[in-house]
Biopython code that builds the backbone (N, CA, C, O; Angstrom):
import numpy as np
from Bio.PDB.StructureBuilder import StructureBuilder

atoms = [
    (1, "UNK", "N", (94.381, 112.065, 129.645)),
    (1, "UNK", "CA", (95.459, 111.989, 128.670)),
    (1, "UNK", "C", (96.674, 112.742, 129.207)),
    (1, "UNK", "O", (96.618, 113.862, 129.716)),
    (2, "UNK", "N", (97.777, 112.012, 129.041)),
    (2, "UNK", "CA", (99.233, 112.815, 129.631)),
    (2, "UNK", "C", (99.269, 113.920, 128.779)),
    (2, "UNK", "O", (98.811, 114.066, 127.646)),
    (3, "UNK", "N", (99.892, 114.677, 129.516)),
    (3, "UNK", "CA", (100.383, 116.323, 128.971)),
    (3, "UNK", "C", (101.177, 115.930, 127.489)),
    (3, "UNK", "O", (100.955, 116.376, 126.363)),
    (4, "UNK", "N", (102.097, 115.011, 127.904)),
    (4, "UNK", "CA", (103.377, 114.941, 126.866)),
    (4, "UNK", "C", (102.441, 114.391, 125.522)),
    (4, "UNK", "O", (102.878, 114.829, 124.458)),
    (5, "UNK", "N", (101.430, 113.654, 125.415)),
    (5, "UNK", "CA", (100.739, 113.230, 124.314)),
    (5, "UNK", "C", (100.114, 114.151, 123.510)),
    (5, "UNK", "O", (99.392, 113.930, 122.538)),
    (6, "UNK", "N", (100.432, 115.157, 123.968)),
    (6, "UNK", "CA", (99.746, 116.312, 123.738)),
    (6, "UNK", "C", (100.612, 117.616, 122.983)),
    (6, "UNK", "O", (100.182, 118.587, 122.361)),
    (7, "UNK", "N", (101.889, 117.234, 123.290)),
    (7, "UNK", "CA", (103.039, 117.977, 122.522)),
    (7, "UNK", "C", (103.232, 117.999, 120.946)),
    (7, "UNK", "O", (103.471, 116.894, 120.458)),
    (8, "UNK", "N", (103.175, 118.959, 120.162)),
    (8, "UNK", "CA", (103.450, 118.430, 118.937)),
    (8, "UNK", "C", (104.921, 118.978, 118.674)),
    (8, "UNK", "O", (105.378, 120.115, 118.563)),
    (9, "UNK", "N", (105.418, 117.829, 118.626)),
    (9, "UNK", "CA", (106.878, 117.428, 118.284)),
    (9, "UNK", "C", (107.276, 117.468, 117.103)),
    (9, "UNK", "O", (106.942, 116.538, 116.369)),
    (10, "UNK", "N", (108.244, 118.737, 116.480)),
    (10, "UNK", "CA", (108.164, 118.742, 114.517)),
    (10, "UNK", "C", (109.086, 117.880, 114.370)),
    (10, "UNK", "O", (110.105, 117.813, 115.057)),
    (11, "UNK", "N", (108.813, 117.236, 113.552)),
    (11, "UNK", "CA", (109.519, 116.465, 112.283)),
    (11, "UNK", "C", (111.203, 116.760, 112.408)),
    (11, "UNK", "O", (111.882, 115.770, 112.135)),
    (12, "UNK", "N", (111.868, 117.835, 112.737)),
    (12, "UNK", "CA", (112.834, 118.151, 112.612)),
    (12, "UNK", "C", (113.950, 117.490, 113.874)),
    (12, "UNK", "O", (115.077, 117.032, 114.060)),
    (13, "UNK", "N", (112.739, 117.823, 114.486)),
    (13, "UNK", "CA", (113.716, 117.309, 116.084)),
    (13, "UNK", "C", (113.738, 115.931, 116.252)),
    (13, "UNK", "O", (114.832, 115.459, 116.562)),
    (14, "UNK", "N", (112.353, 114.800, 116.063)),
    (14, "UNK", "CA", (111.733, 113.578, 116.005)),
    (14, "UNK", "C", (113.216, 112.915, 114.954)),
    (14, "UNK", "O", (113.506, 111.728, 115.105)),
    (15, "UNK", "N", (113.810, 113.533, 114.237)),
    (15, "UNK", "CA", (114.664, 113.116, 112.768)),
    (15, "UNK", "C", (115.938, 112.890, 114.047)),
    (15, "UNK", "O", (116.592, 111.853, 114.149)),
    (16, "UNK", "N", (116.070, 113.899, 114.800)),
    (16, "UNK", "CA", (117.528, 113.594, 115.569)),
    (16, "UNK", "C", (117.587, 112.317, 116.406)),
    (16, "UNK", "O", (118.702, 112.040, 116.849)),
    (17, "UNK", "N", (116.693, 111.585, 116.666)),
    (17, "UNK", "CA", (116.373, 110.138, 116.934)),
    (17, "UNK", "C", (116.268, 108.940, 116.006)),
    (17, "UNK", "O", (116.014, 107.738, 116.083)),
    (18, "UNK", "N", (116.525, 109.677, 115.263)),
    (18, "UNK", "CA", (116.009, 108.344, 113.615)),
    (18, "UNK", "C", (117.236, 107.711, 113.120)),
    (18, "UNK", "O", (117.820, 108.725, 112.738)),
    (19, "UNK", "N", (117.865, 106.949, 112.915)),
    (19, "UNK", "CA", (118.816, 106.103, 112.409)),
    (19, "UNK", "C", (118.725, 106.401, 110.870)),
    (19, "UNK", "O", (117.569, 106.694, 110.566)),
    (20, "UNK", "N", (119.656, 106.416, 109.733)),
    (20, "UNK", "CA", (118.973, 106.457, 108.307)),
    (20, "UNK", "C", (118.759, 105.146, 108.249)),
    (20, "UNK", "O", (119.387, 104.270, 108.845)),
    (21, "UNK", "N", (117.825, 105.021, 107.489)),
    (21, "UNK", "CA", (117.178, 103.645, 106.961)),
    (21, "UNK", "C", (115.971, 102.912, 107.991)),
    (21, "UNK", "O", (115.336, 101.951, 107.557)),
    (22, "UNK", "N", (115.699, 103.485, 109.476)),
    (22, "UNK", "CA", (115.058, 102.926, 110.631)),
    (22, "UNK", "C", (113.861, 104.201, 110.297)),
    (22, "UNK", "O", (114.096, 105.242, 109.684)),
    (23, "UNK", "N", (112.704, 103.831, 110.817)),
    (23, "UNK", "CA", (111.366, 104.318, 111.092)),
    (23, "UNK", "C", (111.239, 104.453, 112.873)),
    (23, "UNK", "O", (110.676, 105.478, 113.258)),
    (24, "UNK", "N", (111.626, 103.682, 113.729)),
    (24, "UNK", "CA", (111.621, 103.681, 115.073)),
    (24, "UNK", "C", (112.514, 104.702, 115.321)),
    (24, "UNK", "O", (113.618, 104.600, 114.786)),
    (25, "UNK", "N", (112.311, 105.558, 115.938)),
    (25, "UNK", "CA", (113.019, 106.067, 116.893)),
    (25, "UNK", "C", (114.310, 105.303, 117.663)),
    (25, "UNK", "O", (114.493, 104.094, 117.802)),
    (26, "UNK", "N", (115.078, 106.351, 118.080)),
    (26, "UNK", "CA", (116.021, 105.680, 118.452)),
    (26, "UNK", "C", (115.860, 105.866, 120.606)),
    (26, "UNK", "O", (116.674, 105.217, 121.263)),
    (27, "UNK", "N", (114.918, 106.655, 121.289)),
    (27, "UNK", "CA", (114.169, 107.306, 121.665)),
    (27, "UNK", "C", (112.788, 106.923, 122.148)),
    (27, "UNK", "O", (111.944, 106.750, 121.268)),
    (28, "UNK", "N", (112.415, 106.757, 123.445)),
    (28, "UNK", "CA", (111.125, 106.811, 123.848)),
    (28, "UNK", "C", (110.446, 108.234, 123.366)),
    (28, "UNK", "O", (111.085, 109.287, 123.347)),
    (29, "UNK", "N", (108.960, 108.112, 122.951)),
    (29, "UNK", "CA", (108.127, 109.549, 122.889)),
    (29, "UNK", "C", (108.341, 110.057, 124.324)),
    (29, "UNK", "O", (108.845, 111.177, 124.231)),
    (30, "UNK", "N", (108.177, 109.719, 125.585)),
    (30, "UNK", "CA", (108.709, 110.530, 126.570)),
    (30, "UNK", "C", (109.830, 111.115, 126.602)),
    (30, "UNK", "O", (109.945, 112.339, 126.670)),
    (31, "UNK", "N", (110.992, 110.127, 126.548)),
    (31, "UNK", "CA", (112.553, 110.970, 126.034)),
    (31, "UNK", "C", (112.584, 111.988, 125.502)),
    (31, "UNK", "O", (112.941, 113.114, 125.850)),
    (32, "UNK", "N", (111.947, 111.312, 124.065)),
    (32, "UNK", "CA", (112.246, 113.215, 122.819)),
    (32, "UNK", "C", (111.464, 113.856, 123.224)),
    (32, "UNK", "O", (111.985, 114.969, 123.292)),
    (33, "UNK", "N", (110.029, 113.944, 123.726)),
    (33, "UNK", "CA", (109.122, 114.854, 124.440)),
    (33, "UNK", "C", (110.141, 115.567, 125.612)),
    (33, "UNK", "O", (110.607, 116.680, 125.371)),
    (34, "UNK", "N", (110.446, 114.904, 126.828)),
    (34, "UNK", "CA", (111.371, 115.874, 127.441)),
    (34, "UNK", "C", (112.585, 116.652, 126.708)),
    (34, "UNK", "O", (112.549, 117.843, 127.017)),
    (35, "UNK", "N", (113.708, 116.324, 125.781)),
    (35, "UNK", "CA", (114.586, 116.492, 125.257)),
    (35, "UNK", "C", (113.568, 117.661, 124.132)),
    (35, "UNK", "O", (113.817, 118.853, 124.311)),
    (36, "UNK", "N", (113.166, 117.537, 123.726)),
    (36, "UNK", "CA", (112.168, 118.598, 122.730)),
    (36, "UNK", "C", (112.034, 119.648, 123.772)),
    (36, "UNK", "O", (112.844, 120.559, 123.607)),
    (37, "UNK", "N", (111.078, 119.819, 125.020)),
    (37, "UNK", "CA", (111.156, 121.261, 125.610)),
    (37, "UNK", "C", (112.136, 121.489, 125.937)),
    (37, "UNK", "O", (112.405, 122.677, 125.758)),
    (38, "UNK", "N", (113.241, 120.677, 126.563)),
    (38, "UNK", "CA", (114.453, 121.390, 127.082)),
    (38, "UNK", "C", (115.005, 121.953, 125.642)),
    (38, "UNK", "O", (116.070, 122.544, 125.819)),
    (39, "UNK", "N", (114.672, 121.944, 124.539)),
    (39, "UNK", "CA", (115.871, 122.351, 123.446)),
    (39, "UNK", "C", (114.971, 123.587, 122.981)),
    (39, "UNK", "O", (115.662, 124.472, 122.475)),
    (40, "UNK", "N", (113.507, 123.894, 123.028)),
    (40, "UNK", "CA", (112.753, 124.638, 122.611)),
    (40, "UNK", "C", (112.962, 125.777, 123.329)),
    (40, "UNK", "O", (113.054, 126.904, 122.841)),
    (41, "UNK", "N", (113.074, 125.356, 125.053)),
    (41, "UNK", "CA", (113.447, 126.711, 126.343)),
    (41, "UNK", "C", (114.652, 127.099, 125.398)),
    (41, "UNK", "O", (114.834, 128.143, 124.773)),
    (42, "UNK", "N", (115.200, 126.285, 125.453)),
    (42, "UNK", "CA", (116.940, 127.070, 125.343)),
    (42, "UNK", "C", (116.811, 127.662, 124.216)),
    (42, "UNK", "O", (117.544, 128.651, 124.194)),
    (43, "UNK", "N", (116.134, 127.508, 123.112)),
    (43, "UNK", "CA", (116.238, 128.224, 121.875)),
    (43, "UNK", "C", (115.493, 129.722, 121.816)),
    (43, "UNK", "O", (115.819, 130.699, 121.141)),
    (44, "UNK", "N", (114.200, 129.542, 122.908)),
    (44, "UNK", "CA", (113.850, 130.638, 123.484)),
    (44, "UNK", "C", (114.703, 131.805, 124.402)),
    (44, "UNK", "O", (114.742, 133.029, 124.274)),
    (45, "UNK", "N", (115.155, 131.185, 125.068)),
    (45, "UNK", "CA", (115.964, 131.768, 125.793)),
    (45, "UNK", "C", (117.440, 132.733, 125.658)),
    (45, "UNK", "O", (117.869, 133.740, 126.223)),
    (46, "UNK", "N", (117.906, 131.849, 124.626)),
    (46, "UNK", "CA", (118.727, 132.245, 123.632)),
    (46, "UNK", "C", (118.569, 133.214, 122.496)),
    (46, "UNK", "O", (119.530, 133.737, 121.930)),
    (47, "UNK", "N", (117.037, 133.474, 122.123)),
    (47, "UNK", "CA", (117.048, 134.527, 121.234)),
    (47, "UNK", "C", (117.384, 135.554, 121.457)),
    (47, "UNK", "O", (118.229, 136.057, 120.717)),
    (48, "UNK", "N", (116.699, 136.514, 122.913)),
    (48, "UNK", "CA", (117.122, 137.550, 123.379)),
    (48, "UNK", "C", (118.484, 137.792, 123.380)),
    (48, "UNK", "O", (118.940, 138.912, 123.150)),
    (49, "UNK", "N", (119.256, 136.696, 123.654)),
    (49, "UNK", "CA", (121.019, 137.294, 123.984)),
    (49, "UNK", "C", (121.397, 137.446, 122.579)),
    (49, "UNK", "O", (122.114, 138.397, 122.267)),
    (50, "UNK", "N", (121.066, 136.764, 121.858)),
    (50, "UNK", "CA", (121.741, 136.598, 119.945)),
    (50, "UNK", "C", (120.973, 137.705, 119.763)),
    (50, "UNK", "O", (121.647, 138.270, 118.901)),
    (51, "UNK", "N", (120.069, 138.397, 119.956)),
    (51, "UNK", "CA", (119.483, 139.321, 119.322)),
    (51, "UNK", "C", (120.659, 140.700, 119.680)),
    (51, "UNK", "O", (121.312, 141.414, 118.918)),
    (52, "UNK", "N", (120.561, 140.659, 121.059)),
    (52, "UNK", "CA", (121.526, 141.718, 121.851)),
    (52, "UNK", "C", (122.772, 141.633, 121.428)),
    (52, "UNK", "O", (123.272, 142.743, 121.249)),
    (53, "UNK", "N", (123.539, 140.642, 121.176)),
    (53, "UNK", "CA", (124.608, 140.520, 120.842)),
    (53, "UNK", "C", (125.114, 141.068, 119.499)),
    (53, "UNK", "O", (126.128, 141.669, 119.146)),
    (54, "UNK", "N", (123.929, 140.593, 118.854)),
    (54, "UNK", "CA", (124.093, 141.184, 117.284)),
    (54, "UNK", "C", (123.789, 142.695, 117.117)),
    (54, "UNK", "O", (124.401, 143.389, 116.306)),
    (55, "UNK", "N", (122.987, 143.081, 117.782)),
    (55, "UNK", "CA", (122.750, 144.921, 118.049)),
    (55, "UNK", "C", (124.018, 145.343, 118.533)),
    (55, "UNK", "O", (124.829, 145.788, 117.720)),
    (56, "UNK", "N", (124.332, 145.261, 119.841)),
    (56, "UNK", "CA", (125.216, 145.601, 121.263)),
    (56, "UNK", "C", (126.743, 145.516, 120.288)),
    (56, "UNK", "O", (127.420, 146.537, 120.161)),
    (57, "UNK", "N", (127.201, 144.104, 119.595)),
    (57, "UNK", "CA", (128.565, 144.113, 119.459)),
    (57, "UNK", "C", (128.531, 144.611, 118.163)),
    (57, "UNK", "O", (129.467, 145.330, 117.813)),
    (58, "UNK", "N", (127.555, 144.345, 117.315)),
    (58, "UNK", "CA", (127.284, 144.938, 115.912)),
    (58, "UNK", "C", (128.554, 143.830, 115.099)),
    (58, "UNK", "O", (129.577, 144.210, 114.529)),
    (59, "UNK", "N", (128.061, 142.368, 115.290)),
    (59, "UNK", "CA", (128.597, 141.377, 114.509)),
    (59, "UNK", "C", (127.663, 140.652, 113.985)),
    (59, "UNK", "O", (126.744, 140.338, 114.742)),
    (60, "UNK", "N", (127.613, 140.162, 112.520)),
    (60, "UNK", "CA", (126.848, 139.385, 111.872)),
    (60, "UNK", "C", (125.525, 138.497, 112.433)),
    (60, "UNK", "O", (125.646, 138.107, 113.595)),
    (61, "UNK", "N", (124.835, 138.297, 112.049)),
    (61, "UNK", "CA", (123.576, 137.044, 112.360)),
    (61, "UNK", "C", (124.979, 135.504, 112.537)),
    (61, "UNK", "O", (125.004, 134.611, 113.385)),
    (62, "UNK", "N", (125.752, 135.709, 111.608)),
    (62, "UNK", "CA", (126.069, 134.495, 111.128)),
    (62, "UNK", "C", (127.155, 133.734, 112.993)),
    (62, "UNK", "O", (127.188, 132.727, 113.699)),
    (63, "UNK", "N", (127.861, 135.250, 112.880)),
    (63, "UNK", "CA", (128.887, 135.162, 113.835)),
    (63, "UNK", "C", (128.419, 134.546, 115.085)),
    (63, "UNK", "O", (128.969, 133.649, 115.723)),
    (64, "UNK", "N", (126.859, 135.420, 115.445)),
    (64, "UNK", "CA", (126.379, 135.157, 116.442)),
    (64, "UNK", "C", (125.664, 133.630, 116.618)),
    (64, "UNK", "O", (125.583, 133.247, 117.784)),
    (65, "UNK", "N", (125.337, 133.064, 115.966)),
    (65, "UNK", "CA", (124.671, 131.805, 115.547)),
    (65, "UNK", "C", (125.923, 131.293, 115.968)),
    (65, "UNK", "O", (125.901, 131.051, 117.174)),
    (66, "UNK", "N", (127.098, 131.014, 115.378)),
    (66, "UNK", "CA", (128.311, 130.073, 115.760)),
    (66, "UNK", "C", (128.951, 130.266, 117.341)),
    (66, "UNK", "O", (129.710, 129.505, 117.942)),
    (67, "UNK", "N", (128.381, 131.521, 117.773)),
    (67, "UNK", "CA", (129.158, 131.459, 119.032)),
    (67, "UNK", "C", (128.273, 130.747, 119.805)),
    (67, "UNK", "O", (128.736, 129.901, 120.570)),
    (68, "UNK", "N", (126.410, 131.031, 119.718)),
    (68, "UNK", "CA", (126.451, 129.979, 120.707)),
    (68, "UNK", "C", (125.980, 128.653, 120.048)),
    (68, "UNK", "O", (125.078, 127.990, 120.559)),
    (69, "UNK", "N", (126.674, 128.242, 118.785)),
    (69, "UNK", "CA", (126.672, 127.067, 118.496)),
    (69, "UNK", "C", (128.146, 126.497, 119.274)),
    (69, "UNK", "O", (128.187, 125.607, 120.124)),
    (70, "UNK", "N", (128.952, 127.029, 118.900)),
    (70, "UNK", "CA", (130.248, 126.531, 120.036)),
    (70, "UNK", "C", (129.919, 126.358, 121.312)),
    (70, "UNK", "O", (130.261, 125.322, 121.881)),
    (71, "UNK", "N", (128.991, 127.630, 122.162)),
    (71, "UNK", "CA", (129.005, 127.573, 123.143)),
    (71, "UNK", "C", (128.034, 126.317, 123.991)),
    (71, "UNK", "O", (128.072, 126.134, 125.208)),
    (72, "UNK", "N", (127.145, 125.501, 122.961)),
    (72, "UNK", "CA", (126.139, 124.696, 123.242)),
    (72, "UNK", "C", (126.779, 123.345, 122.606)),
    (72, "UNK", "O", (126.023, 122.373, 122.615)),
    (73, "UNK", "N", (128.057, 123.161, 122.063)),
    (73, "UNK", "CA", (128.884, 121.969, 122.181)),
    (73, "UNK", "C", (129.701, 121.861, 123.547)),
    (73, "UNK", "O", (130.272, 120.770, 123.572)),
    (74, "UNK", "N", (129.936, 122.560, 124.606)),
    (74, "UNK", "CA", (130.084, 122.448, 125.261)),
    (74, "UNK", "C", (129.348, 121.228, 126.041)),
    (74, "UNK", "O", (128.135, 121.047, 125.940)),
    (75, "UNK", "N", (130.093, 120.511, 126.731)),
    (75, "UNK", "CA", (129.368, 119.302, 127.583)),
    (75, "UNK", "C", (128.172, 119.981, 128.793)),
    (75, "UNK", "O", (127.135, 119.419, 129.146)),
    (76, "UNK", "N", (128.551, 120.988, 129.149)),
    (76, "UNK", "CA", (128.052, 121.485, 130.448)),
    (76, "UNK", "C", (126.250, 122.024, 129.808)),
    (76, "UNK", "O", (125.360, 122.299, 130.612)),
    (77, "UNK", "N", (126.095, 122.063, 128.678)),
    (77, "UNK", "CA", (125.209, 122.956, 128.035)),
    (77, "UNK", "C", (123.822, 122.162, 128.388)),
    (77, "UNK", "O", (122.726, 122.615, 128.717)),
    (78, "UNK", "N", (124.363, 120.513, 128.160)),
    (78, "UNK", "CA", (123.015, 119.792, 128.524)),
    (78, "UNK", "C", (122.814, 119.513, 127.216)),
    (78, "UNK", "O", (121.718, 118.958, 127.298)),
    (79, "UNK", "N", (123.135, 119.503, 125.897)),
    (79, "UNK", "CA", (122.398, 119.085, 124.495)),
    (79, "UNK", "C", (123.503, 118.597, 124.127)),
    (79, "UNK", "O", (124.519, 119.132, 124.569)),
    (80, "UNK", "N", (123.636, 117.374, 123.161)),
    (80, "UNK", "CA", (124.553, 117.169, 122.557)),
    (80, "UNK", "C", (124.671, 117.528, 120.888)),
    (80, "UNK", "O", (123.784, 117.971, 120.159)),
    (81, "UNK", "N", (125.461, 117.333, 120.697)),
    (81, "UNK", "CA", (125.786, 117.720, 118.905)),
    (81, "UNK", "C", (124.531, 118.139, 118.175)),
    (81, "UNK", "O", (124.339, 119.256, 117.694)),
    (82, "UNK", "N", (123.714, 117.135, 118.147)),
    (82, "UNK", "CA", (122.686, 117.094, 116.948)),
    (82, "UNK", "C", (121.821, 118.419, 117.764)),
    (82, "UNK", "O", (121.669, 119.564, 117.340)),
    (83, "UNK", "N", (121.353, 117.854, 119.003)),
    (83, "UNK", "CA", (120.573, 118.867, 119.356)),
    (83, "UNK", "C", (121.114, 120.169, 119.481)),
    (83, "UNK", "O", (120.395, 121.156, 119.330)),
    (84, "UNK", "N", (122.318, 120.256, 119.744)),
    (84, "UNK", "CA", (122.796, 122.038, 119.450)),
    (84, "UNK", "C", (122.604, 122.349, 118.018)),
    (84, "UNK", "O", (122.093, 123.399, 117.628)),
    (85, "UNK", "N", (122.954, 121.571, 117.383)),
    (85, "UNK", "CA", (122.692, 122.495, 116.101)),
    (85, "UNK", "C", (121.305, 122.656, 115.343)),
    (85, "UNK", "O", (121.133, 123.591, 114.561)),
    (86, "UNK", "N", (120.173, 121.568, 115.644)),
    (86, "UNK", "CA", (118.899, 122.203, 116.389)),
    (86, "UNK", "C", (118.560, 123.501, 116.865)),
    (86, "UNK", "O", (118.082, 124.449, 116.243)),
    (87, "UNK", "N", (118.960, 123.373, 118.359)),
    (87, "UNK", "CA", (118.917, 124.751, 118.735)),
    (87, "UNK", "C", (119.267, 126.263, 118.246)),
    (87, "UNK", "O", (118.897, 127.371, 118.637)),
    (88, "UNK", "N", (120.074, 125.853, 117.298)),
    (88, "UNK", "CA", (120.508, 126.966, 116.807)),
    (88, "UNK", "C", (119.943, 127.806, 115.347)),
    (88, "UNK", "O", (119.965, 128.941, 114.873)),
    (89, "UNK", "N", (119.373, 126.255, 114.963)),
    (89, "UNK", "CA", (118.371, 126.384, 113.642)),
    (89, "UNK", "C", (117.541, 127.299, 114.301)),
    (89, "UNK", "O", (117.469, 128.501, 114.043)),
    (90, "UNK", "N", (116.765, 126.547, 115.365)),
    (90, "UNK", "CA", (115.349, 127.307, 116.042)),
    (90, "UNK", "C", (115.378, 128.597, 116.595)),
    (90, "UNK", "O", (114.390, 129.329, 116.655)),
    (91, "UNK", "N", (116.634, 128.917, 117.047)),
    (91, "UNK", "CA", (117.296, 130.037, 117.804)),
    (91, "UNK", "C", (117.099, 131.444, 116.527)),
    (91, "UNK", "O", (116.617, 132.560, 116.715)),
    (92, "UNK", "N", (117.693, 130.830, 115.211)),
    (92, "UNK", "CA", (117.737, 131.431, 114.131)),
    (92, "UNK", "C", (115.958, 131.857, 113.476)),
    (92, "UNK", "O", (115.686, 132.987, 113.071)),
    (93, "UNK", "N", (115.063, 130.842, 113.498)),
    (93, "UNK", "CA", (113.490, 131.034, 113.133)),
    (93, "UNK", "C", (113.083, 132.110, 113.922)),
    (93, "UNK", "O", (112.636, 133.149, 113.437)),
    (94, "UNK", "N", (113.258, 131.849, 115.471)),
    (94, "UNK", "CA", (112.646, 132.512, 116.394)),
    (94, "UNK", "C", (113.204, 134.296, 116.192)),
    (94, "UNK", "O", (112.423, 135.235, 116.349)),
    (95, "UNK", "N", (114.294, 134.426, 115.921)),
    (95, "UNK", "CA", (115.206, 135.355, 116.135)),
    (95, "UNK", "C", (114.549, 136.106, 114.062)),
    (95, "UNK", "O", (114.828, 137.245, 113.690)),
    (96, "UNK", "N", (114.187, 135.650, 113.666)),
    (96, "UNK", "CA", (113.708, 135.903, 112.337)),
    (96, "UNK", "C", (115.265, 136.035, 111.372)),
    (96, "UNK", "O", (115.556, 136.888, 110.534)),
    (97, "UNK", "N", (115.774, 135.294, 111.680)),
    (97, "UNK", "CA", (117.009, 135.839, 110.731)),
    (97, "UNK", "C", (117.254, 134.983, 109.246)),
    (97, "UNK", "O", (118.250, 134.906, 108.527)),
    (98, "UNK", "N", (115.902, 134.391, 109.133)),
    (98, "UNK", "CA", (116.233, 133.434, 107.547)),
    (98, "UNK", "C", (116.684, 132.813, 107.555)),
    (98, "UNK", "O", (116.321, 131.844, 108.221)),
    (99, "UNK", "N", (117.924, 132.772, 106.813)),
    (99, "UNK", "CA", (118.804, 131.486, 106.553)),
    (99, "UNK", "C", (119.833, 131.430, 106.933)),
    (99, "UNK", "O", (120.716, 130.804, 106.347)),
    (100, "UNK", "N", (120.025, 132.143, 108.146)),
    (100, "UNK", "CA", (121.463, 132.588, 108.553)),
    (100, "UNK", "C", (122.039, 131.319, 109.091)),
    (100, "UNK", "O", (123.217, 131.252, 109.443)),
    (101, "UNK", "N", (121.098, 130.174, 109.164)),
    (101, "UNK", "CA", (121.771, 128.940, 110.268)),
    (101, "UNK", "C", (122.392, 128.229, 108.932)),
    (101, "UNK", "O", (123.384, 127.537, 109.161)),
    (102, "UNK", "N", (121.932, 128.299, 107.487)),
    (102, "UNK", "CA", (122.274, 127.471, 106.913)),
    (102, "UNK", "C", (123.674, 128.507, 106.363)),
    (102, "UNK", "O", (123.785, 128.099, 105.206)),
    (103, "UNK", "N", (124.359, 129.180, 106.473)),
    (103, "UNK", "CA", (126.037, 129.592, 106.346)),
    (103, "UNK", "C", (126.513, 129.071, 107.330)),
    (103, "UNK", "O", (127.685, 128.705, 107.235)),
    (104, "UNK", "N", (125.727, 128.829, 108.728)),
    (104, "UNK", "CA", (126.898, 128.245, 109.659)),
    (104, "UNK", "C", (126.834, 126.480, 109.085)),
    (104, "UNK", "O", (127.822, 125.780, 108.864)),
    (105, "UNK", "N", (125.639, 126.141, 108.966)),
    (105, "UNK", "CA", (126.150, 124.599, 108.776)),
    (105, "UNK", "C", (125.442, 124.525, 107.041)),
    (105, "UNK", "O", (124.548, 125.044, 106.373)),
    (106, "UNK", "N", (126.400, 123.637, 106.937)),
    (106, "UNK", "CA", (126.382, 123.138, 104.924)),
    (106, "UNK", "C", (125.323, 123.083, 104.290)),
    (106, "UNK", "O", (124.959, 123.490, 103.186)),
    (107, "UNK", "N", (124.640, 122.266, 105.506)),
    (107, "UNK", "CA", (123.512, 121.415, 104.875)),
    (107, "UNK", "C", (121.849, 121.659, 105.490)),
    (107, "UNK", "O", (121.659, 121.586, 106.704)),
    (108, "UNK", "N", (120.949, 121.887, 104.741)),
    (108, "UNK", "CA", (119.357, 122.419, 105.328)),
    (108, "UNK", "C", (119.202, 121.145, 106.272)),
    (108, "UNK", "O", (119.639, 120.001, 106.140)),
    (109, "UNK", "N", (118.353, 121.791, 107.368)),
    (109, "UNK", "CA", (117.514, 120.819, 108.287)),
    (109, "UNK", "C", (116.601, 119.691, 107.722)),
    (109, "UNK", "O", (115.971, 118.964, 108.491)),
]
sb = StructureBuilder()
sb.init_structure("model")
sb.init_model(0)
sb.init_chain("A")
sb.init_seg("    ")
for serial, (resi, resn, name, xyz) in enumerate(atoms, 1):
    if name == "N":
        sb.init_residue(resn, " ", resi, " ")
    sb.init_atom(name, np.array(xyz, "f"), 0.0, 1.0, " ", f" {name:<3s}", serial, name[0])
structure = sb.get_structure()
């Protein structure tokens, strides 16, 4: 059995492939399987600095969430729109900060 069949892929990320009104993916399961760890590293990766940042500069959960939500609209970042603000949800779970992702964006995951 492939590795990737083996991934469990939440609901949340699987949705950034979904069309409203479509059940198919928009997305091979290999696609969002690769596109899923690359957004999971980065959200990992990213906790430590948002954590530091928010100690070190002594600015909000909220502040810090938007900078590297700006900084992951960037083209160079490798994620586009939906998936940055993904990342930043997850960035926010991992980082334990509650609900701090939902002041940066309107609307719950």
């Amino acid at each position: 059995m492939d590795d990737a069949n083996q991934l469990d892929i939440p609901d949340s990320f699987v949705a950034l492939y979904l069309v409203p009104g479509r059940l198919k993916p928009t997305a091979s399961r290999a696609d969002i399987s690769r596109r899923y760890e690359w957004c999971e590293d980065l959200a990992n990766q990213l906790t430590d600095y948002a954590r530091a940042q928010h100690h070190d500069l002594g600015i909000d959960e909220r502040d810090v969430l938007e900078r590297c939500h700006r900084g992951l609209l960037d083209e160079a970042s490798g994620v586009n729109a939906a998936e940055a603000q993904w990342v930043v949800r997850r960035l926010c779970e991992l980082a334990g900060w509650g609900d701090a992702a939902n002041a940066v964006f309107a609307q719950p995951l």
